[in-house]
ChimeraX commands (.cxc) that place a marker at each C-alpha (Angstrom):
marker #1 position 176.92,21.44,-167.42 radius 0.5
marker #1 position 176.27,21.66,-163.72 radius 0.5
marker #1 position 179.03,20.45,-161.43 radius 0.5
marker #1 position 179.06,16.86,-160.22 radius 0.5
marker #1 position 176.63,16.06,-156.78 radius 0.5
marker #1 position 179.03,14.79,-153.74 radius 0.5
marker #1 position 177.49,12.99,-151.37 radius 0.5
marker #1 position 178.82,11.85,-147.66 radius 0.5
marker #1 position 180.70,8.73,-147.53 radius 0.5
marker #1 position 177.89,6.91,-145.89 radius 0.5
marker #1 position 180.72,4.56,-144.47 radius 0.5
marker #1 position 181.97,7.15,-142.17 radius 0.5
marker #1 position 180.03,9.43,-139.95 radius 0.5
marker #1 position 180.26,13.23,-140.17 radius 0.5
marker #1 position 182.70,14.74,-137.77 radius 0.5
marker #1 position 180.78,16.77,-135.48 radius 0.5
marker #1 position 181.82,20.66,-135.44 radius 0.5
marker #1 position 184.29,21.68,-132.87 radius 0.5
marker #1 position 182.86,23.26,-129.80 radius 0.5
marker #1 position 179.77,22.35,-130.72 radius 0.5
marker #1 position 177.93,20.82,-127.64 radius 0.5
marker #1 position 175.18,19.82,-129.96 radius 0.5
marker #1 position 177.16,18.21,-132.31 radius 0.5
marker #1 position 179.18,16.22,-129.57 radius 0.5
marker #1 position 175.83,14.59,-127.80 radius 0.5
marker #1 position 174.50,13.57,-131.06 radius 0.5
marker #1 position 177.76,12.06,-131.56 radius 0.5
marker #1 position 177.89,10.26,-128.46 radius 0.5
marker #1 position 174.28,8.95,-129.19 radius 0.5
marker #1 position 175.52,7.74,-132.80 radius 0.5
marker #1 position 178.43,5.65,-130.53 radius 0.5
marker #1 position 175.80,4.13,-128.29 radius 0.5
marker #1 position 173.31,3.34,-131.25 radius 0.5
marker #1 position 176.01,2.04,-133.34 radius 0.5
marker #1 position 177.21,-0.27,-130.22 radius 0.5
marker #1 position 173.69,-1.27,-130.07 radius 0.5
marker #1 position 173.09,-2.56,-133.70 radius 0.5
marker #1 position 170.55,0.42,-133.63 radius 0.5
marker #1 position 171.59,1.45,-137.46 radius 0.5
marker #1 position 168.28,3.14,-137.56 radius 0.5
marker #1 position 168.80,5.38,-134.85 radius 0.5
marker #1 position 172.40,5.97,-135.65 radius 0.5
marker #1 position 171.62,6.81,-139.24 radius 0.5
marker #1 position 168.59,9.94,-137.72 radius 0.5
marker #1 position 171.84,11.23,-135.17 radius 0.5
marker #1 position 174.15,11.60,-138.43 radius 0.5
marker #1 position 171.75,13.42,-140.46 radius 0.5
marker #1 position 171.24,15.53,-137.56 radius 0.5
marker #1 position 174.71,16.20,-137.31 radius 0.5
marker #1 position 175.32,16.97,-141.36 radius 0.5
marker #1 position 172.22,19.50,-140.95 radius 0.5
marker #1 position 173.22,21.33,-137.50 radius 0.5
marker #1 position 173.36,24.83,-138.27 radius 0.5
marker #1 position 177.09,26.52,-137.84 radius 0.5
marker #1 position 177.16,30.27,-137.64 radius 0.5
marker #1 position 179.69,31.12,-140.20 radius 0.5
marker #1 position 182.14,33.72,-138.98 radius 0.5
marker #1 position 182.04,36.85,-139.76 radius 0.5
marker #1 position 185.00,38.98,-141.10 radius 0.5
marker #1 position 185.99,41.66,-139.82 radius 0.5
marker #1 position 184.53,44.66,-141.08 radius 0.5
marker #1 position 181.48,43.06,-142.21 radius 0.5
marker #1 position 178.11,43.68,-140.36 radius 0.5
marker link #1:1,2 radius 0.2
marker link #1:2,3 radius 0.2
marker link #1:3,4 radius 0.2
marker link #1:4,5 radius 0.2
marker link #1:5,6 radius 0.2
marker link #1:6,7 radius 0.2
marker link #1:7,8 radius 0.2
marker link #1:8,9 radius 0.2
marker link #1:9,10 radius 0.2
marker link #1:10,11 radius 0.2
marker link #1:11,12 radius 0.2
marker link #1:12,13 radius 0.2
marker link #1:13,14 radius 0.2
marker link #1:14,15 radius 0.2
marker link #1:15,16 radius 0.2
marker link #1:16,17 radius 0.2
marker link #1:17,18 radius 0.2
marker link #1:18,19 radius 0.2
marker link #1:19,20 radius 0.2
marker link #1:20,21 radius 0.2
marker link #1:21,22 radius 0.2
marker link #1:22,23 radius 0.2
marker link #1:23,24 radius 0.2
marker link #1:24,25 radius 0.2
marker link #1:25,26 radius 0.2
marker link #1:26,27 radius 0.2
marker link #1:27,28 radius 0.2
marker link #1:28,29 radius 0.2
marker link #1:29,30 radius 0.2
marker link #1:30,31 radius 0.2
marker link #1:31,32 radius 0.2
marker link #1:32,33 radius 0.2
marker link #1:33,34 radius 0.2
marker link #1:34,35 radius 0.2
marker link #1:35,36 radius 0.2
marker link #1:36,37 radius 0.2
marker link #1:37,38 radius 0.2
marker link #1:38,39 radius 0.2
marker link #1:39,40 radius 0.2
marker link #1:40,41 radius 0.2
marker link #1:41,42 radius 0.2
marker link #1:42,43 radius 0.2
marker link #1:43,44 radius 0.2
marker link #1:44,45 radius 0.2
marker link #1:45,46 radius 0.2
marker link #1:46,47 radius 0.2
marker link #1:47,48 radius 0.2
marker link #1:48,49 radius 0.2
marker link #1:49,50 radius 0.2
marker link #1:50,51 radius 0.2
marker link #1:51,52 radius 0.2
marker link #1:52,53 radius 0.2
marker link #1:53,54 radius 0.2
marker link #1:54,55 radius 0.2
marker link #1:55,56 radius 0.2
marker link #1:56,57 radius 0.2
marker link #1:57,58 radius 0.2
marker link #1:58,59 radius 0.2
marker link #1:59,60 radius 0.2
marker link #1:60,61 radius 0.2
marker link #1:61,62 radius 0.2
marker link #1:62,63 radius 0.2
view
């Protein structure tokens, strides 16, 4: 049996990754578009956030 899907709490808003400056603006555009009753627009800057690519780290050793 495959494991069970888990989805975002769609109550909360994804936290955007640290030191990301893309992350952070499309955060602060959520904010405003939240503030705005824009739910719409709010909604597209979340998924945007969720899907940001993140290099993942290497370790070291590892090319």
């Amino acid at each position: 049996m495959d494991e069970p899907i888990t989805l975002p709490d769609p109550t909360h808003p994804p936290r955007p990754a640290p030191g990301c400056d893309v992350c952070a603006a499309l955060d602060e555009q959520r904010a405003e578009y939240e503030r705005a009753k824009d739910i719409r627009r709010a909604t597209v800057c979340e998924v945007e956030i969720r899907n940001h690519p993140h290099a993942k780290k290497r370790r070291e050793g590892q090319s």
